[in-house]
Legacy VTK file of the C-alpha trace (Angstrom):
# vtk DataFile Version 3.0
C-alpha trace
ASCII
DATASET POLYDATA
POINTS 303 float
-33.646 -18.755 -15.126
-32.603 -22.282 -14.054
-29.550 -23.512 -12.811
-28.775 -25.458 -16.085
-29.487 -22.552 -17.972
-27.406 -20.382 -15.797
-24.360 -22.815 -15.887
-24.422 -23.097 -19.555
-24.128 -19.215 -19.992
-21.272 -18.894 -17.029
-19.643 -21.387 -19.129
-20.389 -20.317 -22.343
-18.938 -16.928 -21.132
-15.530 -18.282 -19.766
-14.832 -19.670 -22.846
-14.937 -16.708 -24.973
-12.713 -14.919 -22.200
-10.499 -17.796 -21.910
-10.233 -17.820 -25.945
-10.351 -14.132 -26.011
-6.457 -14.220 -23.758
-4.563 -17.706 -25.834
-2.087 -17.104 -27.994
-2.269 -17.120 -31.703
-0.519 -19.999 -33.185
2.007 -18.722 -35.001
5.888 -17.672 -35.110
9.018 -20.583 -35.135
7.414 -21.202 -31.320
4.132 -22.444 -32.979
4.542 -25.562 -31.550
4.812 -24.926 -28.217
1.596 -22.477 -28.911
0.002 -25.509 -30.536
0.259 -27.464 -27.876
-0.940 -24.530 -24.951
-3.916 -24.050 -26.784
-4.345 -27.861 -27.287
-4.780 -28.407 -23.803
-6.723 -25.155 -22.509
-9.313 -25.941 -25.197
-9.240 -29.464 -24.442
-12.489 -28.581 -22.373
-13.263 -29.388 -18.540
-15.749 -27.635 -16.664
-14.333 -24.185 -16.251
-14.952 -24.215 -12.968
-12.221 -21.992 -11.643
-13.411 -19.029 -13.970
-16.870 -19.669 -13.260
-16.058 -19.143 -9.924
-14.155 -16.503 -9.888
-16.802 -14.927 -12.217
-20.039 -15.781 -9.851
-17.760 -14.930 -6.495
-17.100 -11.371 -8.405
-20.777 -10.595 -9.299
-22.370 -12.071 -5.952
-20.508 -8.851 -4.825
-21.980 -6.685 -6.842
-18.725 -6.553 -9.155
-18.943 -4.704 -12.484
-17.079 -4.029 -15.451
-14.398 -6.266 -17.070
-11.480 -6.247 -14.597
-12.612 -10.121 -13.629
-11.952 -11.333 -16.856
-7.930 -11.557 -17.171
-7.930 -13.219 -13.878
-10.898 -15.754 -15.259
-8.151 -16.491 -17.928
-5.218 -16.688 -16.200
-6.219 -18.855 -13.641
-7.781 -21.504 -16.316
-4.273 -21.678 -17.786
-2.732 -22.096 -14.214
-4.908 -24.900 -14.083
-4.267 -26.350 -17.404
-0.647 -25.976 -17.143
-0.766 -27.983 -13.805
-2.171 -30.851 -16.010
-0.083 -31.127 -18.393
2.747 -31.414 -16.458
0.457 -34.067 -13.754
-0.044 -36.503 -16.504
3.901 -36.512 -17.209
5.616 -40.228 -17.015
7.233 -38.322 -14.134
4.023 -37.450 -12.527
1.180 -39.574 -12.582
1.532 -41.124 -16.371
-1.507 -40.673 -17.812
-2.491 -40.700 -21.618
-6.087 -39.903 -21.576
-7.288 -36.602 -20.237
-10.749 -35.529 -20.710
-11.029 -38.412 -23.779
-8.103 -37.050 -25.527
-4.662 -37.727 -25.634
-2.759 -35.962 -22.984
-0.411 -33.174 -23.993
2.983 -35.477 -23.840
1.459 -38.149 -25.731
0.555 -35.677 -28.457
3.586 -33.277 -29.055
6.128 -35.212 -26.766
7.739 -34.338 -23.125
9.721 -31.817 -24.670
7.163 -29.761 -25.910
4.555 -30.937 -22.956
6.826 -29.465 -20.659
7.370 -26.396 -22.495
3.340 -25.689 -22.715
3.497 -26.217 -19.228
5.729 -23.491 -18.382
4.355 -21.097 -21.581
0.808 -21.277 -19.890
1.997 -20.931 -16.299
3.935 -17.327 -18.080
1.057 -16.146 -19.959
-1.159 -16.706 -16.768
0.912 -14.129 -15.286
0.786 -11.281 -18.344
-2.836 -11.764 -18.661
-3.329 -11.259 -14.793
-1.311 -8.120 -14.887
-3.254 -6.847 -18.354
-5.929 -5.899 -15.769
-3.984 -2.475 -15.469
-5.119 -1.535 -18.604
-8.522 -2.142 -17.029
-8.423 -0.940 -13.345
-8.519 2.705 -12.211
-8.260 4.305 -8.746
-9.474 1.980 -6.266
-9.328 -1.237 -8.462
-5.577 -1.140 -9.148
-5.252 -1.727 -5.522
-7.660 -4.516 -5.730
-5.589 -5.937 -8.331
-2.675 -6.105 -6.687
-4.332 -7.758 -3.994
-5.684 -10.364 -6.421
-2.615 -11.029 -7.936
-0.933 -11.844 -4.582
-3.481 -14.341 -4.002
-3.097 -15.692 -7.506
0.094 -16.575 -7.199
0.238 -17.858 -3.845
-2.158 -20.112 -4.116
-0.451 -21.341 -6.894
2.805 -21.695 -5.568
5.097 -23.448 -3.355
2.755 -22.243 -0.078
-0.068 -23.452 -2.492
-0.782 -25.920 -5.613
3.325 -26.622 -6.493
3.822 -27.236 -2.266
0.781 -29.657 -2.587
2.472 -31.532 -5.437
5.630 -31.324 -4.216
4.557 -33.827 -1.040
2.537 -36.277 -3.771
4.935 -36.593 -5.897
7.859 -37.098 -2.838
5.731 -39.626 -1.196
5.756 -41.461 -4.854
9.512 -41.215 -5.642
10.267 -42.369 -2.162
7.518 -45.064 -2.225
5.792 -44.015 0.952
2.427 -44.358 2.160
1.217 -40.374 3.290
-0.361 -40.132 6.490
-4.023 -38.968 6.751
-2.675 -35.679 7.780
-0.304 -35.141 4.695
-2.954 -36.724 2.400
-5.233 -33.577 3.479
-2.014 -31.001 2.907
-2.205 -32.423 -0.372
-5.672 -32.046 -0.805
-5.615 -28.093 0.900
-2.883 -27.486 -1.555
-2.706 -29.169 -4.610
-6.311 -29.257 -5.588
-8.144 -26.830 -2.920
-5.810 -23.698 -3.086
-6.344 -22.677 -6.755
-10.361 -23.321 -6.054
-9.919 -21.093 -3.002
-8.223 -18.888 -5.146
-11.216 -18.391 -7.413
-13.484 -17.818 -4.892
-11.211 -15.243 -2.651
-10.109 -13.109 -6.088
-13.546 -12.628 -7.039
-14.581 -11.072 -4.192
-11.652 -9.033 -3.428
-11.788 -7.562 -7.037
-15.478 -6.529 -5.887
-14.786 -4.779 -3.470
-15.916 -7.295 -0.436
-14.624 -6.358 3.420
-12.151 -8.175 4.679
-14.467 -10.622 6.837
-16.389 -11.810 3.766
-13.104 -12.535 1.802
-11.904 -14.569 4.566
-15.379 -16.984 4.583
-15.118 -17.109 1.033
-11.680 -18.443 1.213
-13.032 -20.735 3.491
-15.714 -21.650 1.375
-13.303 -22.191 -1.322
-11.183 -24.620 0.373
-13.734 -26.872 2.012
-15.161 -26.976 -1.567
-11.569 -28.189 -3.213
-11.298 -30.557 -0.758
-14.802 -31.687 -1.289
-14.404 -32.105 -4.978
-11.140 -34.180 -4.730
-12.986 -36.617 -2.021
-15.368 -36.992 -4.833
-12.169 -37.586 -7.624
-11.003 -40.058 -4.994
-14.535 -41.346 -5.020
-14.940 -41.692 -8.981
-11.686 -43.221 -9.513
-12.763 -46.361 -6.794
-16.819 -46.101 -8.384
-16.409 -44.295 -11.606
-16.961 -45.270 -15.323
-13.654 -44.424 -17.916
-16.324 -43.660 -20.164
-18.145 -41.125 -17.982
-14.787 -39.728 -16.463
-12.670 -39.738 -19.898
-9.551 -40.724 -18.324
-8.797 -44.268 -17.148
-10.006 -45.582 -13.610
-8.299 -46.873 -10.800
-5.226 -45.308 -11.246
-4.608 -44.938 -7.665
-4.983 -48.719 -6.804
-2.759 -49.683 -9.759
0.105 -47.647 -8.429
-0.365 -48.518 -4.955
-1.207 -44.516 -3.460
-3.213 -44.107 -0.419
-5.896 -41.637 -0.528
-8.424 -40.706 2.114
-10.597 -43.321 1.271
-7.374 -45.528 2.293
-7.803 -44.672 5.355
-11.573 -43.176 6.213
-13.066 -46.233 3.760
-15.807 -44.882 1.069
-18.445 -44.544 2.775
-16.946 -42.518 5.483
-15.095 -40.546 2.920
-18.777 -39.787 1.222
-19.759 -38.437 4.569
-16.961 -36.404 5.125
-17.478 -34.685 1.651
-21.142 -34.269 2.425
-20.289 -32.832 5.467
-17.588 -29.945 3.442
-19.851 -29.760 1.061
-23.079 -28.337 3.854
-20.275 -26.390 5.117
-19.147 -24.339 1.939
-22.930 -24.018 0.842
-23.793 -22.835 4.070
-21.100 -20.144 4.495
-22.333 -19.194 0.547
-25.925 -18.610 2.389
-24.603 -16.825 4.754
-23.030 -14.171 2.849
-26.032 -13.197 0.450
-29.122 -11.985 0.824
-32.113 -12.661 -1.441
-32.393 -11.921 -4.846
-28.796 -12.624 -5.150
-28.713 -14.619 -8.150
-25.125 -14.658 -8.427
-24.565 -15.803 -4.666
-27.483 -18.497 -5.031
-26.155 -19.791 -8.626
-22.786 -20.399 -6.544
-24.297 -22.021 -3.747
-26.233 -24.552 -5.869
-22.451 -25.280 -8.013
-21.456 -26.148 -4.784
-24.360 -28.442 -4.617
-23.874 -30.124 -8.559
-19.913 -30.533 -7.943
-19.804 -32.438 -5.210
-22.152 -35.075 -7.101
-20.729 -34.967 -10.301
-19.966 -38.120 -11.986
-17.253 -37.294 -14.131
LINES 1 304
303 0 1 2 3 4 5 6 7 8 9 10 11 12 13 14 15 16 17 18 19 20 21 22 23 24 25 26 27 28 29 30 31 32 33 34 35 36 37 38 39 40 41 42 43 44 45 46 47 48 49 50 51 52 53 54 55 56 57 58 59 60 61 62 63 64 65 66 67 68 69 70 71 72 73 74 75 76 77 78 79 80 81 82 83 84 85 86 87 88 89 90 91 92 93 94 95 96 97 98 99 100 101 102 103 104 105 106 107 108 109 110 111 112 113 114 115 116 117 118 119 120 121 122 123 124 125 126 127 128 129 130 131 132 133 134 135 136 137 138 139 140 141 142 143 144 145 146 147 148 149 150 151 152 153 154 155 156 157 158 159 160 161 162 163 164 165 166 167 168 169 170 171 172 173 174 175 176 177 178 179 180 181 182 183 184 185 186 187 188 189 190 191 192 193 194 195 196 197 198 199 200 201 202 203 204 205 206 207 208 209 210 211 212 213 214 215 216 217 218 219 220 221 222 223 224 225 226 227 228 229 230 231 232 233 234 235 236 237 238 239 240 241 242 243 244 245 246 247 248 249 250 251 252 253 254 255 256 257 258 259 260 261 262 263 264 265 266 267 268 269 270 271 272 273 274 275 276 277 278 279 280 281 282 283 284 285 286 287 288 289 290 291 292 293 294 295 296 297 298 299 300 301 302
């Protein structure tokens, strides 16, 4: 099977779990349900899922046990949109070619979605119990921990939490808080992925902590290459406008590393979360080599 083929059935698969875990829309809250599912079906890449899903099979994970984490950590991500492309945030009205979730249903409700998805995350995380015996529970627990984390104020919310204070303030970050930003905000829930898979597969501690590493040379990686497409992108490839940064005068690495210094220095995280991939599997491992060569495709992407 080739990658393309590979990547379509990873995805294919991460949407019916993701579908499989959002709420029916229904009740006197329907709105706020409308408008969760509105934005986790809004589509993207799935990559976090797909991550987590290839990290758990590359070791030799089996059964089901994957799959509420594969959810909840989509709607940790979609939640963190929502509430990004706020007035308060970074403004934006196009996500993905659609309208973003304010501009549809309001602040009110955006805000509300935001914090329903960021809930449910949680309850479909800990519906693994109903999975997991012996052994696993522990696992779960474990995964959990990471979950939320990397997702919170040591994680994603501490990553935003310096963006959007450098904003309010109008300050330029320094290179070194610009990659805090990066480790956090963007990097820690792709880490995430990465680490929970293998944990809930029962990898030793040494290979969880190079997947982790992996994982965040990879996030930072792929937002070099969002800083990248926003300077060099198309709106129509990207489905969100361009140039945002520039308009509202925010220094990004390129500010200070220039693009095509900022190309080599994703190249060079990029090499470096492949190779620590390759260095974990052996071969035959389809799983391993599938996530070695996502790697390869996300750090190129155009949109």
């Amino acid at each position: 099977m080739n990658f393309k083929e590979e990547l379509k059935e990873y995805t294919s698969y991460a949407e019916a779990v993701i579908k499989s875990y959002m709420p029916d829309v229904e009740g006197y809250q329907k709105t706020v349900l409308d408008a969760m599912n509105y934005s986790v079906n809004a589509g993207g890449k799935r990559l976090r899922p797909i991550i987590l899903c290839a990290s758990f099979r590359m070791f030799d994970g089996e059964g089901q046990v994957a799959e509420p984490f594969m959810a909840a950590i989509e709607m940790i991500h979609s939640y963190s949109l929502i509430h990004d492309d706020m007035p308060e945030l970074d403004n934006d009205s196009l996500r993905r070619g659609m309208p973003t979730t304010h501009v549809r249903y309001g602040a009110d409700q955006a805000l509300l979605a935001g914090d329903g998805l960021l809930n449910l995350a949680y309850e479909t995380a800990l519906k693994s119990f109903d999975i997991a015996r012996g052994v696993m529970r522990e696992r779960c627990i474990s995964a959990i921990r990471v979950l939320a984390n990397n997702a919170g104020i040591y994680g994603m919310v501490g990553g935003q939490c310096l963006d959007v204070e450098a904003d309010k303030r109008k300050r330029d970050l320094s290179q070194e808080e610009i990659l805090f930003v990066y480790e956090n905000k963007t990097a820690a829930l792709i880490e995430a992925a990465f680490k929970i898979g293998a944990i809930l597969a029962g990898a030793g501690d040494k290979e969880i902590e190079l997947m982790e590493k992996a994982g965040s040379s990879l996030g930072i990686a792929f937002q070099l290459q969002d800083d990248i497409l926003d300077v060099c992108g198309s709106e129509e490839e990207l489905g969100k406008p361009i140039g945002s940064d520039e308009r509202n005068g925010k220094k990004t690495y390129l500010s200070y590393l220039g693009l095509e210094k900022a190309k080599e220095e994703q190249e060079r995280l990029s090499m470096e979360a492949s190779g620590l991939i390759e260095s974990l599997i052996s071969e035959g491992n389809e799983a391993g080599e599938f996530l070695k060569e996502l790697v390869e495709v996300l750090v190129n992407r155009k949109r």
